[in-house]
N, C-alpha and C positions, 0 to 999 in steps of 0.2 A: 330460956333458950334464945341461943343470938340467929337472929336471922342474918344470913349474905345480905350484901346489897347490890344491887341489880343495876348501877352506874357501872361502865368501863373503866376500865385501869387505865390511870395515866401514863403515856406513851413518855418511855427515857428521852430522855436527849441523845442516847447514842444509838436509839434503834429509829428515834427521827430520822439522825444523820445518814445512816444509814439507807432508807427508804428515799432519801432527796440522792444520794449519790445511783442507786438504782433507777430512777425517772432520767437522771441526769443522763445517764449514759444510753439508755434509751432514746432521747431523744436527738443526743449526738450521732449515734448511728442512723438515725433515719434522716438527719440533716446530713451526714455524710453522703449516704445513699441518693438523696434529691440532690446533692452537688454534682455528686457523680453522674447524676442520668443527664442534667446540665448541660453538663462538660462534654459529655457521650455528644449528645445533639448538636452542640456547634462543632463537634469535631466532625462527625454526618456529617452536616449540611456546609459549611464553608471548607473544612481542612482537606476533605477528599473530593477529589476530580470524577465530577459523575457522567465522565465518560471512559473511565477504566475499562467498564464492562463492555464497554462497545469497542475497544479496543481489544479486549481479550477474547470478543467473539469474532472478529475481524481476522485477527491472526488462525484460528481456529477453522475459516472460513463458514460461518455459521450465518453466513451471509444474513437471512429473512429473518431471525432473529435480531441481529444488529442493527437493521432496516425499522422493525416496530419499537425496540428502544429506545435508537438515538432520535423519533420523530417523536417521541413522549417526551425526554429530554429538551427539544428542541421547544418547548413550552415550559416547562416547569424550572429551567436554569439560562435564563436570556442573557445572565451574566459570562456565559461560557458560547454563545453563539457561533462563534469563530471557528472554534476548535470542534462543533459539533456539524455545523458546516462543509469545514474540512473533512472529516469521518464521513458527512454525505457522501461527500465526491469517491472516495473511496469505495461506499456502500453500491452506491451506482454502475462504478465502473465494473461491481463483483458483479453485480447482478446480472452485465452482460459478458462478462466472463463464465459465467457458470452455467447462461442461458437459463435463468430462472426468472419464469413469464407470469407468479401468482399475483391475479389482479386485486387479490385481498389486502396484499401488503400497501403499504400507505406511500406515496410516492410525494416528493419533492425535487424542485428545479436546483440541489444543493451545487451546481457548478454556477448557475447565473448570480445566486446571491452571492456567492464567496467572491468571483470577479469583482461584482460593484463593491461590497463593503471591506475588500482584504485589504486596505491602502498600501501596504506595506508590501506585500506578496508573500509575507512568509510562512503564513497555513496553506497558499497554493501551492509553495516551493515542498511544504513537507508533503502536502497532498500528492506531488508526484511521485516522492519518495518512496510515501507508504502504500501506494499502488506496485509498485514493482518491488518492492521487499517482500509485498503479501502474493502478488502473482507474476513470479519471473520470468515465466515464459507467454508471458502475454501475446497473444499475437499480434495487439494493436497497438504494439509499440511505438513504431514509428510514426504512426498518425498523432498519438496523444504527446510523443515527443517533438514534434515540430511548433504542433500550438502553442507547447512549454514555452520553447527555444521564442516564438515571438514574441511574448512575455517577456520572458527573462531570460537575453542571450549572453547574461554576466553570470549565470547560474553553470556556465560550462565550464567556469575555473574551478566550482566546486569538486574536491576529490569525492562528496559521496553518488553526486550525480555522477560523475566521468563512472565510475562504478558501475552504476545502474544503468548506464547508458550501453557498456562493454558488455555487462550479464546479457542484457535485451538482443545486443546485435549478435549475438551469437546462439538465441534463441530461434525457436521455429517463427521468423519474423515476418508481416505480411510488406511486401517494397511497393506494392502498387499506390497512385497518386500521390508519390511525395516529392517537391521539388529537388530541382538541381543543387539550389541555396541549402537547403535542409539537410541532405546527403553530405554535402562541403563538410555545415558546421559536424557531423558526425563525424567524419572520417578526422577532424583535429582533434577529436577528443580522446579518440584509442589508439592502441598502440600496431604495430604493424600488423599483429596475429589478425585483421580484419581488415578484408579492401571492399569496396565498391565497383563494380567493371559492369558495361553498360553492351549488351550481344550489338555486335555491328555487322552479321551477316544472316542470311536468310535461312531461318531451319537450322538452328546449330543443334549439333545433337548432343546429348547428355546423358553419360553412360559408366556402367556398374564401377567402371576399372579404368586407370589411363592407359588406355588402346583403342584404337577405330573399329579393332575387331570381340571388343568387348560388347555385351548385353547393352541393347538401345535403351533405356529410360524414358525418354521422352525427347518431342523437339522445341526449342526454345525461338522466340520470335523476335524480331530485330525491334532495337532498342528496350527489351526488355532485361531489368536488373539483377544482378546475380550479388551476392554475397559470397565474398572467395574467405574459404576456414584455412585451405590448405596448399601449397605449390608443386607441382609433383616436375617429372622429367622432362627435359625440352626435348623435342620432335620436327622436324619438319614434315609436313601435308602438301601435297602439290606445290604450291608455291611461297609456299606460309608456313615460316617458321616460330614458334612460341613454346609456350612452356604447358602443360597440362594442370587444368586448378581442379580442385574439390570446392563446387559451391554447393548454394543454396539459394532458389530463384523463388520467386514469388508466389510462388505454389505450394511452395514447400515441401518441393523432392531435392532429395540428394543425390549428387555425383558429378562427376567428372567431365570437362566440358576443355577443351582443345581452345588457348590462348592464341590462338593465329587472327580470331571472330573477336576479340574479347578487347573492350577500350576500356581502362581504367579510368575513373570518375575524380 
């Protein structure tokens, strides 16, 4: 009786090759996979701008949100300082636009460093921009617009400012403390639909309709600024003759105020 023998079978040469082409390809796809995750990672970390999301919460106005991000950010990417910077300024001026007081949220001076470190000015130039793209009827326009303008009073050739400048003035705008010089450069940068007129009589009244016998509004005080939107019919009043405007004074009431009191700026 033949006994088996209990040694293994010699492996072919083609079921070798076979098991090497099997390892082989295994270990390509996991070397694939480790290049891929790689590639993944410096695409993350250098290819994408990791202030997208602070931008996309900004637009969204998700204001305290974009507030504890972009001061994470503002450590962990010092190579984007600038641009994260500028989103302060931005985040700051929401904050008091929206009148949100949470003393949790983490707060930063992002207007005084952008001043010192922006040489160029041109994250401060966008800074204004995307302040009023994100909140157009700002009512602190004109304040945040003047400190622009002494800045950078060559930024008034720009057509996206002269834009943003026309949106703002035609907003519910606040006129109070801003120079004569500041008013000027405004009024060269828009087009006639917007004047400046400065009340040159005592108690001018301001009212629903152009007529003296229309609903009283309110009375307006001398030397105080109106924003004229509209021109209505000329009139003579006792001895004053002018035209009837549709403003908007510092308060932020609407109507109609008798040009006879009224100095154009």
């Amino acid at each position: 009786m033949k006994i088996p023998s209990l040694s293994p079978e010699p492996i072919s040469n083609q079921k070798r090759k076979k098991i090497y082409q099997n390892k082989l390809f295994v270990w390509s796809f996991l070397g694939f996979l480790f290049t891929s995750l790689i590639v993944w990672l410096i695409i993350a970390r250098f290819a994408r701008n990791p202030f997208d999301k602070v931008d996309s919460l900004l637009i969204e106005k998700k204001i305290s949100q974009a507030a504890e991000l972009n001061f994470k950010l503002m450590k962990k990417f010092p190579e984007h300082r600038l641009a994260l910077l500028m989103n302060g300024t931005v985040i700051n001026y929401g904050l008091r636009e929206l009148n949100i007081t949470d003393t949790r949220l983490p707060y930063y001076e992002y207007e005084n460093y952008l001043a010192k470190e922006d040489k160029t000015g041109v994250f401060t130039r966008q800074s204004f921009l995307k302040k009023f793209s994100i909140f157009p009827d700002s009512a602190h326009f004109l304040d945040e617009f003047c400190r622009f303008n002494l800045s950078y009073p060559q930024s008034l050739k720009n057509p996206e400012v002269s834009v943003i400048i026309q949106r703002g003035l035609h907003s519910k705008t606040l006129w109070n403390k801003v120079s004569d010089e500041c008013i000027k450069d405004l009024l060269h940068t828009e087009d006639s639909a917007g004047m400046v007129a400065k009340v040159v009589g005592d108690n001018l009244s301001i009212r629903e309709k152009p007529s003296s016998k229309s609903k009283l509004l309110g009375r307006l005080k001398r030397n105080e600024l109106l924003l004229i939107k509209n021109k209505g019919a000329e009139e003579t009043i006792g001895n004053k003759k002018g035209n009837w405007y549709f403003v908007l004074n510092e308060n932020q009431i609407y109507g109609w105020v008798f040009g006879g009191y009224l100095e154009k700026q």
